[in-house]
N, C-alpha and C positions, 0 to 999 in steps of 0.2 A: 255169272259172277256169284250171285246168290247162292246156287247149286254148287258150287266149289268150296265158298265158306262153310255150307252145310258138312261135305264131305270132310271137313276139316276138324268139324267139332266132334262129328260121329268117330272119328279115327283117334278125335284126343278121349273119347270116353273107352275106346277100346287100344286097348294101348300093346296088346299082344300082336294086333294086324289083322287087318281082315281084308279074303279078295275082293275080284272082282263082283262074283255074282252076288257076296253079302251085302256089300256096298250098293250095289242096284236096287237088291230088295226093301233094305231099311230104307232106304231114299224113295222109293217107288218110282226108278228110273229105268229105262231102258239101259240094259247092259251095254251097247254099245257107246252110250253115252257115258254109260259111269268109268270105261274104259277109257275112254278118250278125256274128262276130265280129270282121272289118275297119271293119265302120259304127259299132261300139261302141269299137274302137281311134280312129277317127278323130274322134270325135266329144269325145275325153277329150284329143286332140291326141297320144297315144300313137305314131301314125301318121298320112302326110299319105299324099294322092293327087296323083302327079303330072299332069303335062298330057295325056300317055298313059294315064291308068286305071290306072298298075301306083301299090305300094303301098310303103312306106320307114319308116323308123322317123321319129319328129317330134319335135320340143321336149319334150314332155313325157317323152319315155323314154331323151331326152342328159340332158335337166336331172337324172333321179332316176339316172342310171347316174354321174354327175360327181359326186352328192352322197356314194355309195357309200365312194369313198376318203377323206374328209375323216372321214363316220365311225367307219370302220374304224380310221384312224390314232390317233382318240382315244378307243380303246376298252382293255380289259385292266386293267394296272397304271394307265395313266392316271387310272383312274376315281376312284383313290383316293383325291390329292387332295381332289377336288372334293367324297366323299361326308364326307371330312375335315369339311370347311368346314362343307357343310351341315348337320352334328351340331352341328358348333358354334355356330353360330348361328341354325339353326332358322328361316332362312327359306330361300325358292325358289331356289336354284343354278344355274344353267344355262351349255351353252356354245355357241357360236354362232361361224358362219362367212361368210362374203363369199360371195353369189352374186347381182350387177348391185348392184342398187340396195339390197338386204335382207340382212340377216342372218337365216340358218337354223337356231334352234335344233337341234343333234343328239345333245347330252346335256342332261337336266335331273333333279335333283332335288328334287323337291316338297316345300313345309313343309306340315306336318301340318295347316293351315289354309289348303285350296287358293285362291290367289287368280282366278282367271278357270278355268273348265272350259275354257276354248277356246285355252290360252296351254300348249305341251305339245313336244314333239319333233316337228320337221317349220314349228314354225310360222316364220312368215315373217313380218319385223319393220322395216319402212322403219328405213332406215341412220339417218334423220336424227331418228328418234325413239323409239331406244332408248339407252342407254348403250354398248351393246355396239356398234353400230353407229356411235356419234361416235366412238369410240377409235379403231375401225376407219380412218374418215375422216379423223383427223388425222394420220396415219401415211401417207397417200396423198399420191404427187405432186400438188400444184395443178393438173397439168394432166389427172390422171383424174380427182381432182375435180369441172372443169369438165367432161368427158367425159360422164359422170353426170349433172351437172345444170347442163345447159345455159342454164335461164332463173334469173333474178333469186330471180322470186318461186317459194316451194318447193312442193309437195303439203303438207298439214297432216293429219294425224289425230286431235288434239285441241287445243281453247283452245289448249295450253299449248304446242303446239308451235312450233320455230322457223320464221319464217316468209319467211325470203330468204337467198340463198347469205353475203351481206356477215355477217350475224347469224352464221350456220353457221361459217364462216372464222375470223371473231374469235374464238371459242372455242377455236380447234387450238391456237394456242401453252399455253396455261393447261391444256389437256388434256395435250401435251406435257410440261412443268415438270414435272406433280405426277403424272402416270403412269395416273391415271386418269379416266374420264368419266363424269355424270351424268344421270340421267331425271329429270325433275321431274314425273308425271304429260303426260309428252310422246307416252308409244304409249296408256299407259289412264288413265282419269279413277282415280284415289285408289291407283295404286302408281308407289312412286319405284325408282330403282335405282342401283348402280356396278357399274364393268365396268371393267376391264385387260385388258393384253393376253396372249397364248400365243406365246409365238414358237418357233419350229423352229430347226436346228443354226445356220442362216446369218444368225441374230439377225432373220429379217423375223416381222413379227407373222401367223401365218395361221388365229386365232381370237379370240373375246374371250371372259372368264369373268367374269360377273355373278352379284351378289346382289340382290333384289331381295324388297319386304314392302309391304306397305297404308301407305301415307306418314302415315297416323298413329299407328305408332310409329316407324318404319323412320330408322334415323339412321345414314347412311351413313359418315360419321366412324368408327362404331363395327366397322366392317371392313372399313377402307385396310388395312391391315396384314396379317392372317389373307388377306384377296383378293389382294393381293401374293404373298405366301406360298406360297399352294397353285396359283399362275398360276408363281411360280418354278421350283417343284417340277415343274410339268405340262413347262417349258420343257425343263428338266437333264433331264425322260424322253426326250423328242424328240430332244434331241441327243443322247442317251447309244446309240439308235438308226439314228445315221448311219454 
């Protein structure tokens, strides 16, 4: 593992690529070694191979190095807010940020009655069917929008979810108005949610903070207000910061 991280930094210092046998020598590794922990980077997309055989860092180790600061900025005093909220209402908390089509949760607090094991930090949540992800959307130019999603008809991940850009659209103004947006069982069968936004010094939104509970009690009415509140609070940190 250590040896992998290694060859990861060496390859982010050399950004042109390098083979196998450089890679062994700066490492002071056996070649077949350094072979075999490139086929294991490569194969996780950590690292591609170019047309030449030499070797670069790949999508996967921009996408988690980009995700890096988004974290980091909403860590410390930030948190506090949010661990606010989620005393007080005693469901799932979380925050989440724009990367293409999905929003990434990278803080969350869990209610004492976890709803999905697989729903955590890290996870990846189509924009267009989460809460956190419509707010996000409605806050975007029409024309990344359409950037994003090109065709009419959308991806769907459950029954519930919307199912054509015209659908997706009409909802931005009403998301607009009232400041926040809703899941109706749109990412999981049986939890609903709302979500607002975070915005930094310059008033642009570049998070959303949700609550979310099993939709048979979860009654979203019951915290516009406290979600507003601790999404205020998270903003005034952000800019108190510039």
């Amino acid at each position: 593992m250590a040896t992998a991280l290694r060859v990861l930094r060496l390859l982010a210092d050399n950004p042109g690529g390098m083979g196998i046998t450089e890679v062994a020598r700066a490492l002071d590794i056996a070649k077949s070694k350094a072979h075999l922990l490139l086929a294991t980077l490569l194969e996780q997309d950590f690292v591609e191979r170019t047309a030449d055989s030499r070797y670069r860092l790949g999508l996967t180790a921009f996408e988690v190095g980009s995700a890096v600061p988004d974290a980091a900025r909403f860590g410390g005093d930030l948190i506090t807010p949010m661990r606010a909220l989620a005393d007080l209402c005693g469901e799932a908390v979380s925050l989440a940020v724009l990367r293409n089509r999905d929003a990434i949760m990278i803080q969350r607090f869990e209610t004492k009655h976890v709803l999905r094991a697989e729903i955590g930090v890290g996870t990846r949540m189509p924009l267009i069917s989460c809460a956190s992800g419509k707010f996000l959307l409605a806050h975007m130019p029409e024309e990344q929008v359409d950037s994003l999603y090109p065709e009419e008809v959308l991806p769907h991940v459950t029954v519930h979810s919307i199912r054509t850009k015209s659908q997706l659209k009409a909802t931005f103004p009403e998301i607009r108005r009232q400041g926040y947006a809703l899941n109706d069982e749109e990412y999981a069968e049986g939890i609903s949610g709302i979500a607002t936004g975070v915005a930094d010094g310059s008033g642009q939104y570049i998070a959303a903070l949700s609550v979310a509970g099993p939709t048979s009690r979860f009654r979203a009415d019951q915290w516009i207000e406290p979600l507003a509140e601790a999404a205020h609070k998270m903003t005034e940190l952000l800019s108190s910061r510039r």
